[in-house]
BALOBA-1460 file (C-alpha; in Angstrom, 3 decimals):
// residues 306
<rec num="1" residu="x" x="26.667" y="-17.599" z="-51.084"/>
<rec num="2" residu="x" x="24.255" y="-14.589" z="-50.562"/>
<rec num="3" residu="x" x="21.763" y="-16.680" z="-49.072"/>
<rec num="4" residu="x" x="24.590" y="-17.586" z="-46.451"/>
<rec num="5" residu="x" x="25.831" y="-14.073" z="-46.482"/>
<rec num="6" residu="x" x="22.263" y="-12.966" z="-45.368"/>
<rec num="7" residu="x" x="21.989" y="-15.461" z="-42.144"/>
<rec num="8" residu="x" x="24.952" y="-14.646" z="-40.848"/>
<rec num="9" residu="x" x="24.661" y="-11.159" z="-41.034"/>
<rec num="10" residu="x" x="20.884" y="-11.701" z="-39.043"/>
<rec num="11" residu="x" x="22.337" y="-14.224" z="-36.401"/>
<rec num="12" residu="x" x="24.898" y="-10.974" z="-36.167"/>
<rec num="13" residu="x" x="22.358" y="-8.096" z="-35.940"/>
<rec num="14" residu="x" x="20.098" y="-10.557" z="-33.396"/>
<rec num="15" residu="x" x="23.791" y="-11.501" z="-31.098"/>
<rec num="16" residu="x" x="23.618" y="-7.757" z="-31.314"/>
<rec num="17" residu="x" x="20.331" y="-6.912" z="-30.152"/>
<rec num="18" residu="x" x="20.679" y="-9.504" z="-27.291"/>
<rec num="19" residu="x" x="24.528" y="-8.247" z="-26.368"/>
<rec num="20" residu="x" x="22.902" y="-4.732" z="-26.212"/>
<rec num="21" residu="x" x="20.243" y="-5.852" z="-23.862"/>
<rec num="22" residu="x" x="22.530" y="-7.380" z="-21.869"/>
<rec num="23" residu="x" x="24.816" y="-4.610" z="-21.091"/>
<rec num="24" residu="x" x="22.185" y="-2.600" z="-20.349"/>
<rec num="25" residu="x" x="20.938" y="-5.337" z="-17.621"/>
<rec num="26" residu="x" x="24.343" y="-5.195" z="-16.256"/>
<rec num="27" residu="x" x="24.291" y="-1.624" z="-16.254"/>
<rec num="28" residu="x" x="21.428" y="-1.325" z="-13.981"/>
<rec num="29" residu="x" x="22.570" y="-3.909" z="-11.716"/>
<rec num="30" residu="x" x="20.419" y="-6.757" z="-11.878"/>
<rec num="31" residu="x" x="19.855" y="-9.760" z="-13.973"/>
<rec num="32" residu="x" x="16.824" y="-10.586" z="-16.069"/>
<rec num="33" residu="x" x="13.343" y="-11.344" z="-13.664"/>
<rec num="34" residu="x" x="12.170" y="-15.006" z="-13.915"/>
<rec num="35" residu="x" x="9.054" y="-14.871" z="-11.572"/>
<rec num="36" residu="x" x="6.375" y="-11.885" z="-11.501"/>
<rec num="37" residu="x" x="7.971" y="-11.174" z="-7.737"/>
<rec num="38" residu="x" x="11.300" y="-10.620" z="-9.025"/>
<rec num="39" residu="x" x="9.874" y="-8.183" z="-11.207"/>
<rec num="40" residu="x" x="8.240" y="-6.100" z="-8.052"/>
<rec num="41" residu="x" x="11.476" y="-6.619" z="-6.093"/>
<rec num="42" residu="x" x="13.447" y="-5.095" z="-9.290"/>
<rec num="43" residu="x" x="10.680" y="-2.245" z="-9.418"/>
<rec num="44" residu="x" x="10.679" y="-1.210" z="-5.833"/>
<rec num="45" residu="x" x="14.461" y="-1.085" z="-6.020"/>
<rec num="46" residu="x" x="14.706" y="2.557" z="-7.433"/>
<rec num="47" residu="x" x="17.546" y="0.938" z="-9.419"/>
<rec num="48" residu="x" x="15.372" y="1.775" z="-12.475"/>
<rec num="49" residu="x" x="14.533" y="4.979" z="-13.578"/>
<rec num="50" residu="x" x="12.498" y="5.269" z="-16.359"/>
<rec num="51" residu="x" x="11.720" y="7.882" z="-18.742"/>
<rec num="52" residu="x" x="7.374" y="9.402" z="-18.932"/>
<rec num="53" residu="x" x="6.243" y="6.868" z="-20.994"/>
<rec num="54" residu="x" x="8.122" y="3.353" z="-19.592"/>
<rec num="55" residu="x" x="7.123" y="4.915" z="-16.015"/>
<rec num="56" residu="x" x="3.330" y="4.902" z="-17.090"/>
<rec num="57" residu="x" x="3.853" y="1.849" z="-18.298"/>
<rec num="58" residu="x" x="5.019" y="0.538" z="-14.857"/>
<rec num="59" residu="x" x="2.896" y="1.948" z="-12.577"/>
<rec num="60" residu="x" x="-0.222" y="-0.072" z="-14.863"/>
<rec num="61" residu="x" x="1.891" y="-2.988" z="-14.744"/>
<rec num="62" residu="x" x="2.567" y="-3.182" z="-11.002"/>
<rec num="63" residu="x" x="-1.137" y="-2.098" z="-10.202"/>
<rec num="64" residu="x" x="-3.201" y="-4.456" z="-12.898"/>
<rec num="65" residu="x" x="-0.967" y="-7.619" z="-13.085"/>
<rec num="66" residu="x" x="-4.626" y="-9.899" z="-13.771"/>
<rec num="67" residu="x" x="-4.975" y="-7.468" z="-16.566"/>
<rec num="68" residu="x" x="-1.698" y="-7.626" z="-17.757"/>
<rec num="69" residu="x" x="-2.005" y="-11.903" z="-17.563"/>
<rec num="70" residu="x" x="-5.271" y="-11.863" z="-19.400"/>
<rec num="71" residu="x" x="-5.333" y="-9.604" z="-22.074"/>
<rec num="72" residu="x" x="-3.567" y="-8.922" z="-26.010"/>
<rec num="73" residu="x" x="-1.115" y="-6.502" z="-26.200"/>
<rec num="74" residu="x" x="-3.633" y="-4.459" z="-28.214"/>
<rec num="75" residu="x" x="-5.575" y="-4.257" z="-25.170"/>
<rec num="76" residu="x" x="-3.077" y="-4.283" z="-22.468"/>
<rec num="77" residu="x" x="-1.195" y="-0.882" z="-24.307"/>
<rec num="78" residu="x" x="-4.806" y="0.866" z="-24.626"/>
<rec num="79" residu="x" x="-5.571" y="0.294" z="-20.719"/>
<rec num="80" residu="x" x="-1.822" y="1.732" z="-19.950"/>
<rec num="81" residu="x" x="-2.467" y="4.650" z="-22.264"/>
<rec num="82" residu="x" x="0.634" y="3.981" z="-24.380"/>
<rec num="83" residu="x" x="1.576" y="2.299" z="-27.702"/>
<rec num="84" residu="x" x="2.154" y="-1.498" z="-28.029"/>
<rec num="85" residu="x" x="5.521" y="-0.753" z="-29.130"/>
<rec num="86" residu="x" x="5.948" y="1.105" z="-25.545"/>
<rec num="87" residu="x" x="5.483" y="-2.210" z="-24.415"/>
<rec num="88" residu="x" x="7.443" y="-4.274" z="-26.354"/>
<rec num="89" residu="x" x="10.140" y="-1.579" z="-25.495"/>
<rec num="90" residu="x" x="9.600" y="-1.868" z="-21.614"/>
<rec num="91" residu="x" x="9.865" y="-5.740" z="-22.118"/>
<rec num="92" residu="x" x="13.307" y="-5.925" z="-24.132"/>
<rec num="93" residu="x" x="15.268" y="-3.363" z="-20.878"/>
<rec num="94" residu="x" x="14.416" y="-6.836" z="-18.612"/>
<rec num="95" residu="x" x="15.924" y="-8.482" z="-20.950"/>
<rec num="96" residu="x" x="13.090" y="-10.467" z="-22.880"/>
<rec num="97" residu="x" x="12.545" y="-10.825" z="-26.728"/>
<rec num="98" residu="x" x="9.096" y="-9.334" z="-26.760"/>
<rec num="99" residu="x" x="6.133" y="-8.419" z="-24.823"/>
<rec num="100" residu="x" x="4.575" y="-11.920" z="-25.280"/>
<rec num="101" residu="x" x="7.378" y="-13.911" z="-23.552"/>
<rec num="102" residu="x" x="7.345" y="-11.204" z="-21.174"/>
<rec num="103" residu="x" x="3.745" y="-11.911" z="-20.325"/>
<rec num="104" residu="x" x="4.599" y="-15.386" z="-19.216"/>
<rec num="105" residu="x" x="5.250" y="-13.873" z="-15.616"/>
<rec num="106" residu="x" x="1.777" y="-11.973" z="-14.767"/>
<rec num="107" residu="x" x="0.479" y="-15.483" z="-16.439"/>
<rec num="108" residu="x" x="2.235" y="-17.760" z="-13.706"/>
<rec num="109" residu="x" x="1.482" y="-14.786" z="-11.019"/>
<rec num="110" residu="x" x="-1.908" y="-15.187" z="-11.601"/>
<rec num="111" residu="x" x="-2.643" y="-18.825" z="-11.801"/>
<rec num="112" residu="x" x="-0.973" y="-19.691" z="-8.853"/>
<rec num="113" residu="x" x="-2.725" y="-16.499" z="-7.327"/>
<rec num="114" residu="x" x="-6.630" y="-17.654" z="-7.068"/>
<rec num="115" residu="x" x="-8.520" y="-14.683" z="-5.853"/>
<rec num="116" residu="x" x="-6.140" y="-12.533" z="-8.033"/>
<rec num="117" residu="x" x="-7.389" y="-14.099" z="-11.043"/>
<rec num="118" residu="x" x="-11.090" y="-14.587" z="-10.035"/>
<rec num="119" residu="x" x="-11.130" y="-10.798" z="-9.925"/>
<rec num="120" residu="x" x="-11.113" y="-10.936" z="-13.899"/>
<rec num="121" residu="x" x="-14.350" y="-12.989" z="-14.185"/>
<rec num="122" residu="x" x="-16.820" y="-11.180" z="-16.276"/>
<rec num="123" residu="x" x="-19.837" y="-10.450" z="-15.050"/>
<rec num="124" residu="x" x="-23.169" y="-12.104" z="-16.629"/>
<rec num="125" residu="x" x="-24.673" y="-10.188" z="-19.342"/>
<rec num="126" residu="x" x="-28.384" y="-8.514" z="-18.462"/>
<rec num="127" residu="x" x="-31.282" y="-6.640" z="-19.517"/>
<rec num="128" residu="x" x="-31.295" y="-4.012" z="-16.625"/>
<rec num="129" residu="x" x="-27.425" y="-2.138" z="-17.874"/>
<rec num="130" residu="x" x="-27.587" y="0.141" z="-14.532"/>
<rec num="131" residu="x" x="-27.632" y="-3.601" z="-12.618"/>
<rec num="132" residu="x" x="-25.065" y="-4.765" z="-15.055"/>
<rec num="133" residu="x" x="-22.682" y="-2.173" z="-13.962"/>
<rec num="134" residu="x" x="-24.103" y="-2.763" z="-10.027"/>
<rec num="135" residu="x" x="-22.513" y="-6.097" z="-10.265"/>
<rec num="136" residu="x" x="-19.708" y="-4.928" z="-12.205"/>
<rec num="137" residu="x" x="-18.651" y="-2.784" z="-9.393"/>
<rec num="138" residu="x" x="-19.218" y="-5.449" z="-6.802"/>
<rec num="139" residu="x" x="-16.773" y="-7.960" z="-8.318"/>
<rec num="140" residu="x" x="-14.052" y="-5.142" z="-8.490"/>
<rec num="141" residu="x" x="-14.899" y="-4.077" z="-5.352"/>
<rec num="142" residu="x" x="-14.254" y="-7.960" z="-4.057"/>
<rec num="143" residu="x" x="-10.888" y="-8.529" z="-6.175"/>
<rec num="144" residu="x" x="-9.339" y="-5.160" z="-4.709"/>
<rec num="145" residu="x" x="-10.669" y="-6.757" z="-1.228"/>
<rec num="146" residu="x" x="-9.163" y="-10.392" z="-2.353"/>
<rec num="147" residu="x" x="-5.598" y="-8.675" z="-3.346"/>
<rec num="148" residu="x" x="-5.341" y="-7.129" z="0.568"/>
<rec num="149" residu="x" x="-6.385" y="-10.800" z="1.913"/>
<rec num="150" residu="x" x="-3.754" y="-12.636" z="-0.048"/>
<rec num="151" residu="x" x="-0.800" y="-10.018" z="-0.236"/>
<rec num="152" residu="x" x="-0.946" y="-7.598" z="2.983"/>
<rec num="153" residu="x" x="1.929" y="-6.485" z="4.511"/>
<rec num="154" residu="x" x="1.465" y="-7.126" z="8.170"/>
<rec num="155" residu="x" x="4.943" y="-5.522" z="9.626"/>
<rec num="156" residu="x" x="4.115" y="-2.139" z="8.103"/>
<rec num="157" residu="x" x="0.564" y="-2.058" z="9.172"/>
<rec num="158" residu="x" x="1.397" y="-2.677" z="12.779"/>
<rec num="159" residu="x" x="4.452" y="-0.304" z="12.514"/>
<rec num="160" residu="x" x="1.855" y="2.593" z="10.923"/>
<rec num="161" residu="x" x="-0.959" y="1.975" z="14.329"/>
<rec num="162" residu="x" x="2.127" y="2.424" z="16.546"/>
<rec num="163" residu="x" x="3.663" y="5.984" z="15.104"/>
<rec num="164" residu="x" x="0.110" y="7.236" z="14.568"/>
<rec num="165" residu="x" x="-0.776" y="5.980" z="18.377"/>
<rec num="166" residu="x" x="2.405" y="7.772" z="19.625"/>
<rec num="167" residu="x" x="1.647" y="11.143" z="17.659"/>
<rec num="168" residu="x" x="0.274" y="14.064" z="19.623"/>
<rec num="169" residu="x" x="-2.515" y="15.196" z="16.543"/>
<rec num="170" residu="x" x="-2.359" y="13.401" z="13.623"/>
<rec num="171" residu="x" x="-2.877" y="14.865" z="10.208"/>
<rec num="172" residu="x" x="-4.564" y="13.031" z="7.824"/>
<rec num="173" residu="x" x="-4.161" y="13.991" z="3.888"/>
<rec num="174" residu="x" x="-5.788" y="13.185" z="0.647"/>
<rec num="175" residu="x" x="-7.200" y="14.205" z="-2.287"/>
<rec num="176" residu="x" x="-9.524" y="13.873" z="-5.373"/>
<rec num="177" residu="x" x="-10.406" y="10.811" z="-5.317"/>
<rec num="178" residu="x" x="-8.378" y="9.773" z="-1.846"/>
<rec num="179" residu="x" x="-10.795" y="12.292" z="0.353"/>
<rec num="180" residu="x" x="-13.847" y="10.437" z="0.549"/>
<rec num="181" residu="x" x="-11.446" y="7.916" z="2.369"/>
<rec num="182" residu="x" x="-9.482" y="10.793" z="4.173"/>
<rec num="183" residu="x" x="-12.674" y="12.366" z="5.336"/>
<rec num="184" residu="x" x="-14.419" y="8.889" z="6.922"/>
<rec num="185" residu="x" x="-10.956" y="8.214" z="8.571"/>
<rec num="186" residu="x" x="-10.765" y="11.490" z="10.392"/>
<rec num="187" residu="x" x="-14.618" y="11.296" z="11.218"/>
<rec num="188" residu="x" x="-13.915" y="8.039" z="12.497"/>
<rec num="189" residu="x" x="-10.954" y="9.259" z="14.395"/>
<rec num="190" residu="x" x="-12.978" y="12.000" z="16.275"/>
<rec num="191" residu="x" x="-16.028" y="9.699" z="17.120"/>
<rec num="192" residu="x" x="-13.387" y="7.404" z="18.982"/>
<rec num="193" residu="x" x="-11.563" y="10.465" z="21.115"/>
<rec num="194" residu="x" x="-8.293" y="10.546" z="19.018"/>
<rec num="195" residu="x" x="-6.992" y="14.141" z="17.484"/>
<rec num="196" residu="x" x="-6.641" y="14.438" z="14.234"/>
<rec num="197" residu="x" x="-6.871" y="17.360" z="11.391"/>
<rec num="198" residu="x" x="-8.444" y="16.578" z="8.616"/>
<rec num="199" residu="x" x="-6.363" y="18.559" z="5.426"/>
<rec num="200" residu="x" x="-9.386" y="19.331" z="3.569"/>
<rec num="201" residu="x" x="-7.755" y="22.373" z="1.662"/>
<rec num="202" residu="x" x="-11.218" y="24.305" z="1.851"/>
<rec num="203" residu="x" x="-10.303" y="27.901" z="0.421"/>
<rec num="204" residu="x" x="-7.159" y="26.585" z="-0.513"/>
<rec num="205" residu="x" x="-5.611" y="27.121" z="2.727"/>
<rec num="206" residu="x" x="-3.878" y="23.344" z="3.176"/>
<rec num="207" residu="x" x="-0.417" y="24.987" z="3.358"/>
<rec num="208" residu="x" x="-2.352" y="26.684" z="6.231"/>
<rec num="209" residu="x" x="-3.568" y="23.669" z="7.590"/>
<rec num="210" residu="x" x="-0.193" y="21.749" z="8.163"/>
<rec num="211" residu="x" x="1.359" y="24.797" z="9.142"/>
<rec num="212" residu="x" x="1.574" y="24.510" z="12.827"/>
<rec num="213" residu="x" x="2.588" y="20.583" z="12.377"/>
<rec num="214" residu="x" x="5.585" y="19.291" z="14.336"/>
<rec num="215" residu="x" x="7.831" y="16.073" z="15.337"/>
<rec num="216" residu="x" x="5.477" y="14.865" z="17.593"/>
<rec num="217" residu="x" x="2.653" y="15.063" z="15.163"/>
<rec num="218" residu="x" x="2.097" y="12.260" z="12.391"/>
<rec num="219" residu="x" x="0.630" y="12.015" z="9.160"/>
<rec num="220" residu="x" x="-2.030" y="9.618" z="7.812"/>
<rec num="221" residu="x" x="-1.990" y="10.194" z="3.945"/>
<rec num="222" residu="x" x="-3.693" y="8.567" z="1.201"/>
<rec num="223" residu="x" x="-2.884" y="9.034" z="-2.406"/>
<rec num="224" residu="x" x="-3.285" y="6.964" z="-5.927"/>
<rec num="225" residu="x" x="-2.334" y="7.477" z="-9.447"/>
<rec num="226" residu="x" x="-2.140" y="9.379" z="-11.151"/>
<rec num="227" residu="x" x="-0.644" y="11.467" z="-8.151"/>
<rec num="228" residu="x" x="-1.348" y="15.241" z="-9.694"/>
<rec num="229" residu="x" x="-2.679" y="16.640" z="-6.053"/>
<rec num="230" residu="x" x="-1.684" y="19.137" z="-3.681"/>
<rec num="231" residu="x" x="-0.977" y="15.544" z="-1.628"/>
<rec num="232" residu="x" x="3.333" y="15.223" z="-2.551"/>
<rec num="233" residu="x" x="3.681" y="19.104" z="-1.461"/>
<rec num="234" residu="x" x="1.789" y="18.972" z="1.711"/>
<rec num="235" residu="x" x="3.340" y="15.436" z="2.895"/>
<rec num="236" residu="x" x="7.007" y="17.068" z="2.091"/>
<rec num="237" residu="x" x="6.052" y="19.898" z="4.318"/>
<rec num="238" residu="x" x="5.352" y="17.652" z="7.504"/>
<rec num="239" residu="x" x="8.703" y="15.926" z="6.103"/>
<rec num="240" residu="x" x="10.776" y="18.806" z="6.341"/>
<rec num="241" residu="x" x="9.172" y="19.532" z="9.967"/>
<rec num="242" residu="x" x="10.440" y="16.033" z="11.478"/>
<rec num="243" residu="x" x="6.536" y="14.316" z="11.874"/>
<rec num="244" residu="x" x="5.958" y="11.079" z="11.533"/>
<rec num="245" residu="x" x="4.324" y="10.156" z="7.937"/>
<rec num="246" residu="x" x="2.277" y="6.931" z="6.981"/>
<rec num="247" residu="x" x="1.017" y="6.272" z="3.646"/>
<rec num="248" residu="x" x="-2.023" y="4.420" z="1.791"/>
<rec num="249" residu="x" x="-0.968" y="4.602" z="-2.242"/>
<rec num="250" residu="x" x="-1.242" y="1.559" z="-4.782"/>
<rec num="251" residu="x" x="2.183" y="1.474" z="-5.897"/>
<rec num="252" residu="x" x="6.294" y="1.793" z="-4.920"/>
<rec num="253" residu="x" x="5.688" y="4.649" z="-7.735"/>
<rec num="254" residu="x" x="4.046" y="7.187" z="-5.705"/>
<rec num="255" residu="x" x="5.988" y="10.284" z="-4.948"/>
<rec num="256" residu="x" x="4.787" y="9.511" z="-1.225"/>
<rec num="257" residu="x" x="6.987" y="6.543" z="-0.632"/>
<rec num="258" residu="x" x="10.298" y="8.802" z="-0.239"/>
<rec num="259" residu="x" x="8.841" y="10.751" z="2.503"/>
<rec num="260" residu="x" x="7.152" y="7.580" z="4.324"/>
<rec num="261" residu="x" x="8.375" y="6.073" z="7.955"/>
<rec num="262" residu="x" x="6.423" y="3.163" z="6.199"/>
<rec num="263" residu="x" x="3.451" y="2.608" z="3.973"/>
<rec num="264" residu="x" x="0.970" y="-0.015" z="2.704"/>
<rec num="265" residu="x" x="0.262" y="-0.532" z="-1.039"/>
<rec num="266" residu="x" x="-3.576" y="-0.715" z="-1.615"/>
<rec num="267" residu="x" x="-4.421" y="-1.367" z="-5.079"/>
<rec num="268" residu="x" x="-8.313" y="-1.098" z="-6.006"/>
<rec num="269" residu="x" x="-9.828" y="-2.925" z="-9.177"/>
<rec num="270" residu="x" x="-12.034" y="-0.758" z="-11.273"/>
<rec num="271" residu="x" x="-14.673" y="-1.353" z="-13.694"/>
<rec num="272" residu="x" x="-15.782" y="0.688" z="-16.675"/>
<rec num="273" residu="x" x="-13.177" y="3.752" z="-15.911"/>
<rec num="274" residu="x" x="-14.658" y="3.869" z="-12.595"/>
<rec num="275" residu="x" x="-12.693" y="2.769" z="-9.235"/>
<rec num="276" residu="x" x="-13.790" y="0.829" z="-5.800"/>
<rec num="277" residu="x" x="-12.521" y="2.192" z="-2.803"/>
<rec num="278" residu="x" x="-13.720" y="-0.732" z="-0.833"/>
<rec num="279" residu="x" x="-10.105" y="-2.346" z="0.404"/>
<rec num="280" residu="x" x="-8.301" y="1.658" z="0.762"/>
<rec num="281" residu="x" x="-11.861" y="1.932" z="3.273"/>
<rec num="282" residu="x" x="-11.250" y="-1.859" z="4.714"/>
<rec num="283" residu="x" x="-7.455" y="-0.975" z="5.731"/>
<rec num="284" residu="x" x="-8.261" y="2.376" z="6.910"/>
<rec num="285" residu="x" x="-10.737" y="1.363" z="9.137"/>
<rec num="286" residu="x" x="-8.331" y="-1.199" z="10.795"/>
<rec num="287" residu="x" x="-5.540" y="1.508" z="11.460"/>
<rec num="288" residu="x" x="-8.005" y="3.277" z="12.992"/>
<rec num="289" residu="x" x="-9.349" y="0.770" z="15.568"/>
<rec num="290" residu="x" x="-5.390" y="-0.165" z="15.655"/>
<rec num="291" residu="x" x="-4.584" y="3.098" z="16.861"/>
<rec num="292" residu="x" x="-7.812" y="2.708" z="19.310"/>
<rec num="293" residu="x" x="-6.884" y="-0.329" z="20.963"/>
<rec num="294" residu="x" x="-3.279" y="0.472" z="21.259"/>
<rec num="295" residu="x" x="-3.948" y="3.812" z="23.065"/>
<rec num="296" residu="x" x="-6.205" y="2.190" z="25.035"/>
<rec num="297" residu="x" x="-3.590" y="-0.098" z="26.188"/>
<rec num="298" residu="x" x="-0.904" y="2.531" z="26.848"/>
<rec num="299" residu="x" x="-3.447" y="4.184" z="28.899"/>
<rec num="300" residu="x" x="-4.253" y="1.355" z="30.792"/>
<rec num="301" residu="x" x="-0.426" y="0.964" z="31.567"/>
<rec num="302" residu="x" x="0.017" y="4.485" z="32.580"/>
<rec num="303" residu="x" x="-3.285" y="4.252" z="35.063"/>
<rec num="304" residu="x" x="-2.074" y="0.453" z="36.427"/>
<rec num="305" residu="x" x="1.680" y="2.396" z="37.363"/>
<rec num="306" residu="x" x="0.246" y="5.108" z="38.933"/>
């Protein structure tokens, strides 16, 4: 009798757990992701709003899927910066047991996703460590270039050349570790003719810098996590003055995505804590000859009609 007393009253407490779950599903409006895309269409919703923690969690999750595929949850939690238990928590809102079963989708995601997953091969051991972590950089510099081959969003890319070839000056943005990018665009953008300001925030004047921006102007910016810089406050700014805004960030997370006309996500691969910037440099240098070849068209038209 107590024996029978004691599985009913676990089948009741697990009926529990799962009715819980399930009203919480409901509650947000969606039902429980079967594919890894599911889970980004879910994400980039905004249906979800999660607390610190869960958010850190998803921002790691949406940027490293490969890593998220291949590795325990011992070592998946300690590249996120949270608990395992986080995990398992972030797991049971979509409506999954545990963090295992919710695995199963970054696993399909990445074997039907070849140059995802041969961004995870490790590179051969050798003698020479600074040529160890040469290579090292290479292959994460190739898998962040492999991610923009297979997954790049075409229709925003052409829509950010045409507002930045319609804008009057552009304004291009970014910080930390976004301004070596920022600074090569805007060089680029001045050895080709086009206008531009590069928001360098020297003396801490970048307030000062976007002041005189306007709704003919446009914005280039470039930001990734963890999204601490001056970046959010200056792109609001040229917001609030009606310019046009395009953004470069690695996730539907950034706090640039609610001020954006459009954007691109640009995720880069890192090795030993450090990050490539080899696909943010790749896309950036194809808005820019973009923008080139597209005012060089509408100047073409204006010349032929006169």
């Amino acid at each position: 009798m107590s024996g029978t007393r004691k599985s009913s009253g676990r089948s009741s407490a697990d009926e529990a757990a799962t009715r819980k779950r399930g009203r919480s599903l409901a509650a947000l409006g969606y039902i429980k992701p079967q594919t890894y895309e599911e889970l980004r269409a879910v994400l980039s919703s905004g249906t979800v709003h999660f607390p610190k923690r869960l958010r850190q969690v998803a921002i790691f999750l949406w940027q490293h899927p490969s890593d998220v595929a291949l590795g325990t949850i011992a070592q998946v939690a300690a590249q996120a910066g949270v608990q395992p238990s986080t995990l398992v928590r972030f797991a049971q809102i979509f409506g999954y047991a545990g963090f295992s079963d919710f695995q199963g989708l970054f696993k399909d995601h990445v074997k039907a996703s070849w140059p995802e997953g041969r961004g995870q091969e490790r590179t051969p051991r050798v003698s020479n460590a600074d040529l160890h972590f040469l290579r090292g950089m290479v292959g994460a510099s190739q898998a962040s270039l492999g991610r923009i081959e297979t997954g790049f969003d075409i229709e925003s890319f052409e829509k950010m050349v045409a507002l930045l070839s319609a804008a009057e000056l552009i304004y291009v943005i970014g910080s930390k570790r976004a301004f070596p990018v920022t600074s090569y665009l805007s060089l680029t953008l001045s050895q080709q003719g086009v206008r531009n300001v590069l928001v360098d925030n020297v003396g801490s004047t970048a307030l000062d810098q976007v002041g005189c921006i306007g709704r003919r102007d446009a914005v280039l910016a470039v930001s990734f996590s963890p999204y601490n810089s001056i970046t959010p406050d200056l792109v609001s700014v040229a917001h609030e003055r009606r310019a046009r805004i395009v953004t470069i960030t690695d996730s539907t997370f950034s706090p640039l995505v609610k001020f954006s006309d459009t954007w691109l996500e640009v995720v880069e691969q890192d090795f030993a804590g450090f990050r490539s910037l080899a696909a943010s440099l790749a896309v950036g240098m194809a808005l820019v000859h973009g923008v080139v070849a597209q005012r060089a068209e509408m100047i073409a038209r204006l010349t032929n009609g006169n």
